[in-house]
C-alpha positions in Angstrom: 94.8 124.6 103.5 97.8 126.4 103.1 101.3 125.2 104.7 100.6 124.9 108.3 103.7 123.9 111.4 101.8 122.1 113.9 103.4 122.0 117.5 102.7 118.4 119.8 103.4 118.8 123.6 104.3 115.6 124.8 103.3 114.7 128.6 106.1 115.8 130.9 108.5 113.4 132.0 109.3 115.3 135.1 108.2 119.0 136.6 109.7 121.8 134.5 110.3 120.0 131.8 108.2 119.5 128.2 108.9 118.3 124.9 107.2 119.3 121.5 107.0 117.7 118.5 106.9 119.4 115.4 104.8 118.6 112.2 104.9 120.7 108.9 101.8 120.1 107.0 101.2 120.7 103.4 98.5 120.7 100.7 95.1 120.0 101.7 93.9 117.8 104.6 93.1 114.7 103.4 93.4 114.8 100.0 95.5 112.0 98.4 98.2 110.4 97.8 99.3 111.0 101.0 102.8 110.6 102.1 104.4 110.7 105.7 108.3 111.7 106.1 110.5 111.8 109.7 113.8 111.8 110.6 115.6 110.7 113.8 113.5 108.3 115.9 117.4 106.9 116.6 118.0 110.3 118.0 122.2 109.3 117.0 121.0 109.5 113.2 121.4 112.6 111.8 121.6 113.3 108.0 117.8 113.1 107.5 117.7 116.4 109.8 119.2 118.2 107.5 117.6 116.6 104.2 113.8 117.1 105.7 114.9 121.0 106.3 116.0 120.6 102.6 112.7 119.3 101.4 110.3 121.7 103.7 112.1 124.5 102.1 111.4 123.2 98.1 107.5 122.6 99.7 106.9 126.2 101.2 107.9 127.1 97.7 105.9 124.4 95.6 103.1 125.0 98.4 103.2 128.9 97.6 102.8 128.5 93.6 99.8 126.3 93.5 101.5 122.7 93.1 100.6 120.5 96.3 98.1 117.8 94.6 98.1 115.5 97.7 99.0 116.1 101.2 102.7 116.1 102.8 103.6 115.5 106.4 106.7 115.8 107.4 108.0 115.6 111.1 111.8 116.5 110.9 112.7 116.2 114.4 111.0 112.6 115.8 113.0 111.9 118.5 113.1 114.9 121.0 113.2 112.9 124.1 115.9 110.6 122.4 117.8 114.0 121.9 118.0 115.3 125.5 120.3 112.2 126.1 123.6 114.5 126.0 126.5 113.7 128.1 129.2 116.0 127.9 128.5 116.4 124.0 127.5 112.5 123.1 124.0 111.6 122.4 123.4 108.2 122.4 120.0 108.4 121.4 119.1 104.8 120.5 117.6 103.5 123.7 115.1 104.6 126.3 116.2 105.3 129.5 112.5 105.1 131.0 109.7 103.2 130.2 111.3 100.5 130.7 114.1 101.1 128.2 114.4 99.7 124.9 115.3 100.3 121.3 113.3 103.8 120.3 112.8 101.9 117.0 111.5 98.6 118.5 108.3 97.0 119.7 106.0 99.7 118.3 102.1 98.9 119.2 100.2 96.3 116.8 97.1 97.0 116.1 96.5 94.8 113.6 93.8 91.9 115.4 91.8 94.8 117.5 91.0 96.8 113.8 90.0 93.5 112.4 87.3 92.9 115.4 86.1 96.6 114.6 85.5 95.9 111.3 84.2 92.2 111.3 80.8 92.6 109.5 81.6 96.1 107.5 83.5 94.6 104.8 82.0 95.5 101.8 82.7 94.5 98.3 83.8 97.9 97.4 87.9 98.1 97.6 87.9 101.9 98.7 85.1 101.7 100.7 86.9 99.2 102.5 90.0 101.6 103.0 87.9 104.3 104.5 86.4 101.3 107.0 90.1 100.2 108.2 91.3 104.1 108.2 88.3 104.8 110.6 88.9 101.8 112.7 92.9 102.8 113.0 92.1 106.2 114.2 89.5 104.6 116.6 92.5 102.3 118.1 95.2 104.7 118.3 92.6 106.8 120.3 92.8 104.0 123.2 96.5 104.2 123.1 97.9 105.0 126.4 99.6 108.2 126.8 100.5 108.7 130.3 104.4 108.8 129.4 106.5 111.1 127.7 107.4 107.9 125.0 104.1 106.7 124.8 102.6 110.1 123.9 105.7 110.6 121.3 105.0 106.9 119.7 100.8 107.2 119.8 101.3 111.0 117.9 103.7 110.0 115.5 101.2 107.1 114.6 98.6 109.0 114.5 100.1 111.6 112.1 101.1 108.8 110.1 99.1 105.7 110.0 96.2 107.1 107.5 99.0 107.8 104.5 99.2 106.2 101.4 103.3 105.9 102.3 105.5 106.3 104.8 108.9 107.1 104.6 111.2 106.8 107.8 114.7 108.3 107.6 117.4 106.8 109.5 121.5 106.1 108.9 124.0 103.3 109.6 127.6 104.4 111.3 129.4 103.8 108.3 127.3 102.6 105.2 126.2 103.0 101.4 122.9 104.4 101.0 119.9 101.6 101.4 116.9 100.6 102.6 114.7 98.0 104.6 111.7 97.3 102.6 108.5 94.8 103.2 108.8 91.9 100.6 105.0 92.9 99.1 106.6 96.6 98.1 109.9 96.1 96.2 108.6 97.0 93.0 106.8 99.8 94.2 110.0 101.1 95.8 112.1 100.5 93.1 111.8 104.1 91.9 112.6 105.8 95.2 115.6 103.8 95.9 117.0 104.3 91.8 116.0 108.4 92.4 117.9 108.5 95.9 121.2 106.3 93.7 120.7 103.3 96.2 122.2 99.6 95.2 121.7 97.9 97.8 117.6 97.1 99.2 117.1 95.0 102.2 113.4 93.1 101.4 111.9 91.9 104.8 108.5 89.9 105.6 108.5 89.7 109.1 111.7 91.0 110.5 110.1 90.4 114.6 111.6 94.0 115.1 108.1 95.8 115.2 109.3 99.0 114.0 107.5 101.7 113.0 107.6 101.4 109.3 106.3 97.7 110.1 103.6 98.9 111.9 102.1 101.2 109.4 101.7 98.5 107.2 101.3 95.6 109.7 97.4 96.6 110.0 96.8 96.5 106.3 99.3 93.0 105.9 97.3 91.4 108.9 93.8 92.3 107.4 95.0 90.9 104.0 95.7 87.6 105.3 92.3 87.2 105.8 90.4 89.3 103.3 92.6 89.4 100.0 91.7 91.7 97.5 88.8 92.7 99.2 91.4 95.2 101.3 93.9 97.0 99.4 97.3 98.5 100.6 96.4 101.3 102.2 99.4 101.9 103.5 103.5 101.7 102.2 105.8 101.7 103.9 110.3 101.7 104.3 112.5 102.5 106.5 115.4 104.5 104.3 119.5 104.4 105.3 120.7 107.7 104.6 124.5 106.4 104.5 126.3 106.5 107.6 126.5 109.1 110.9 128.8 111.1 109.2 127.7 111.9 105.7 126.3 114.9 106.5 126.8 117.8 104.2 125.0 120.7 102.0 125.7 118.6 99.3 124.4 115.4 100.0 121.4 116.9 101.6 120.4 119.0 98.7 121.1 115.5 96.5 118.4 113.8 98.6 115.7 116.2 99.6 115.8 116.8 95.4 115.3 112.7 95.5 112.4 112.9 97.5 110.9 116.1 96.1 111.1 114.1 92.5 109.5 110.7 94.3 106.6 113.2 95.2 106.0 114.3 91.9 106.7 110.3 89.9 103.4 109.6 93.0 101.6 112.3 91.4 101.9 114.4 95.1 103.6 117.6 93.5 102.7 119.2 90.3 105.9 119.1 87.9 108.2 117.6 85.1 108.4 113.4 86.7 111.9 112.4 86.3 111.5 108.9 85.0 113.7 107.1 88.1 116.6 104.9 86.7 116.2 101.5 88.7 118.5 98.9 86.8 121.1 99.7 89.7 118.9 98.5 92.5 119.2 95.0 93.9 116.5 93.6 96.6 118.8 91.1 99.1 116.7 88.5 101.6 117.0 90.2 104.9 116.9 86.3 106.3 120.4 86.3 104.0 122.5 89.5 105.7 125.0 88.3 107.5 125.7 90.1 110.6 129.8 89.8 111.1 130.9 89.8 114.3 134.0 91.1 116.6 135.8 87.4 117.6 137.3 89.2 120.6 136.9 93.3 121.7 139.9 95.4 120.7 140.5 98.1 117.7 139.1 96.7 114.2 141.1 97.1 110.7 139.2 96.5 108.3 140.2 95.3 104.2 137.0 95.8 102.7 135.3 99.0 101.7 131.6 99.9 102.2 130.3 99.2 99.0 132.4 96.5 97.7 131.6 92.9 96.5 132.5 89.6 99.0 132.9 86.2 98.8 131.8 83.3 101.6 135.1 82.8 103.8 136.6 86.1 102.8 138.7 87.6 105.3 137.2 91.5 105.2 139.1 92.8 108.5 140.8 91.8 111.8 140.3 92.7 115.5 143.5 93.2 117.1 143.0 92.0 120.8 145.0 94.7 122.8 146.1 92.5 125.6 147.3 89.3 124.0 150.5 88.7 125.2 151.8 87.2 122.2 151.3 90.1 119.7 152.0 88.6 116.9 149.6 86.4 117.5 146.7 89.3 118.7 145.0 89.2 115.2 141.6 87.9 114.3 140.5 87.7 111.4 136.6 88.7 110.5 135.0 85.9 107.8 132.3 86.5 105.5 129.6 84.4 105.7 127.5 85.3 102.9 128.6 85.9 98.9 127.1 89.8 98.7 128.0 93.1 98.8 129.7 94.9 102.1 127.2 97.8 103.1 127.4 98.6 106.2 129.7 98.8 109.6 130.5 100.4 112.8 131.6 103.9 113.1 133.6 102.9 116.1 137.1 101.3 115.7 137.2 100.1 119.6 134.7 96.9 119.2 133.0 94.5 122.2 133.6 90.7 121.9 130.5 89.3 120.0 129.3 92.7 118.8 127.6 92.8 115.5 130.1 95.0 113.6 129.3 95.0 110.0 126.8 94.2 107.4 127.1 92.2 104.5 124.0 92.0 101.9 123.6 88.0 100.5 120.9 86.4 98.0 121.1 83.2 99.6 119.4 82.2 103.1 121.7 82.1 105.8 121.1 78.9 108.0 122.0 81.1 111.8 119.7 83.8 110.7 116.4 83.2 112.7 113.3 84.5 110.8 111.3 86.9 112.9 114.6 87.5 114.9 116.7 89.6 112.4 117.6 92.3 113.7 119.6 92.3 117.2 119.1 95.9 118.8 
């Protein structure tokens, strides 16, 4: 199959109005590995927009001398409904407005216990045998999936474009932050080479974050059926969600520096035909999600911060104040922001007006962090 641009019309929300999703397909259909890559499902995110137009164009080209091996899916525009949320030139873009609202990155279906009941009594003692089974079953399930909304036809395509691939790759951003990623505990050593090709430090390693994102749930099938059959099921599916820096780091130069990232990743998996560029990972630390310590505003007001993204901190060390705007003794009007973790500074708002209680920066530790809730950790 040569490249192909697929178009998905999404139920309408309301009359005269429709929303199309747009998947660029390349290499043959089905062949393997497969890998899955989209960009803005927090319609507020924008670099990957401009790295998966990067990467499309080095594919049309790979695609049109005879290298695609596998099969590349790429949807560079996830979020369309997300995207329509302009007022007077802000897009929000995080959370629903309909549908009962909601984090466009949250609570994503599991479908982990229903595939298990379809294949209950198919398992055989062939591992790729066994793939094909669950892959079947999946597509089967996703079927059922409601789509009478605008969101829930956007969620069941995009899983449905994605769930069958070897790997998924979601590209999001932080408002200010170093480059990193959120990856399922079973996979940092698989990862390692993406994150040392795309010059990442810092990698978040989650089990069970409670978030249900989408990332999760392309691999929560194949984690779920594991717990109960072992080796007899393999991974079919990896998955991460990637941090592509902050809102702001968007340029030709930093987009041509990660859609090169990616197009190497494809060939080190054996997806693209060409020289591998052995990744260097001795950069790349894994920190305990369970150990990030979410810092937050001790009153609203404008935040000053003494820390930069990227730099090492110590437990108790003051890395900013919030200057509350309305203390009447003004001298008095700053509070300070305490690390609790010993790690590295990675990420933080964009904003410098902060809410009282907000969560306003990210620090990465090794070391468990006694308020930090495991399957509760992440807050929005």
């Amino acid at each position: 199959m040569s490249y192909q641009i697929y178009s998905h019309v999404l139920p309408s929300a309301s009359p005269g109005t429709q929303r199309v999703l747009k998947a660029h397909h390349f290499g043959e259909a089905g062949a393997r590995p497969k890998i899955y890559l989209q960009a803005g499902l927090h319609a507020d995110e924008w670099p990957g927009f401009l790295v998966l137009n990067k990467l499309i164009a080095r594919l049309k080209k790979a695609e049109q001398a005879g290298w695609i091996k596998g099969e590349v899916i790429i949807v560079p525009v996830a979020n369309p409904i997300g995207l329509a949320q302009n007022f007077h030139g802000y897009i929000p873009g995080r959370f629903a407005f309909s549908d009962g609202g909601g984090n466009f990155n949250r609570n994503w279906p599991r479908l982990g216990e229903k595939v298990e009941k379809r294949i209950k009594g198919d398992v055989a003692a062939e591992t790729e045998v066994n793939v094909s089974i669950v892959r079947q079953a999946i597509r089967e399930e996703l079927a059922l999936l409601p789509e009478m909304t605008e969101l829930q036809g956007m969620k069941k395509t995009l899983l449905a474009l994605s769930m069958d691939a070897d790997e998924v790759i979601d590209l999001h951003c932080s408002g200010e932050a170093c480059m990193h990623a959120y990856v399922p505990q079973e996979f940092e050593d698989y990862f390692k080479p993406l994150l040392g090709l795309l010059n990442s430090t810092v990698g978040l390693s989650e089990l069970e974050s409670g978030a249900a994102s989408f990332d999760e749930t392309n691999v929560s099938v194949w984690r779920s059926l594991k717990a109960h059959y072992a080796h007899l099921i393999p991974w079919g599916c990896r998955s991460l969600t990637v941090e592509l820096r902050g809102e702001n780091d968007i340029s030709h130069e930093f987009a041509d520096q990660d859609a090169q990232a990616l197009y190497d990743y494809l060939i080190y998996r054996d997806v693209i035909q060409g020289v591998v560029v052995e990744p260097d990972v001795s950069a790349v630390n894994y920190y305990p999600l369970d150990a990030m310590d979410l810092v937050k505003a001790p009153c609203a007001g404008i935040v000053c911060y003494h820390k930069a993204i990227g730099e090492s901190v110590e437990a108790g060390e003051v890395i900013g104040e919030v200057v509350n705007l309305l203390d009447d003794d003004v001298e008095a009007s700053h509070y300070p922001l305490v690390s609790r973790a010993n790690g590295v500074l990675f990420a933080r708002v964009q904003r410098r007006l902060v809410m009282c209680g907000e969560s306003i920066a990210k620090i990465a530790g090794k070391e468990h962090l006694a308020h930090r809730e495991i399957g509760h950790l992440f807050e929005d």
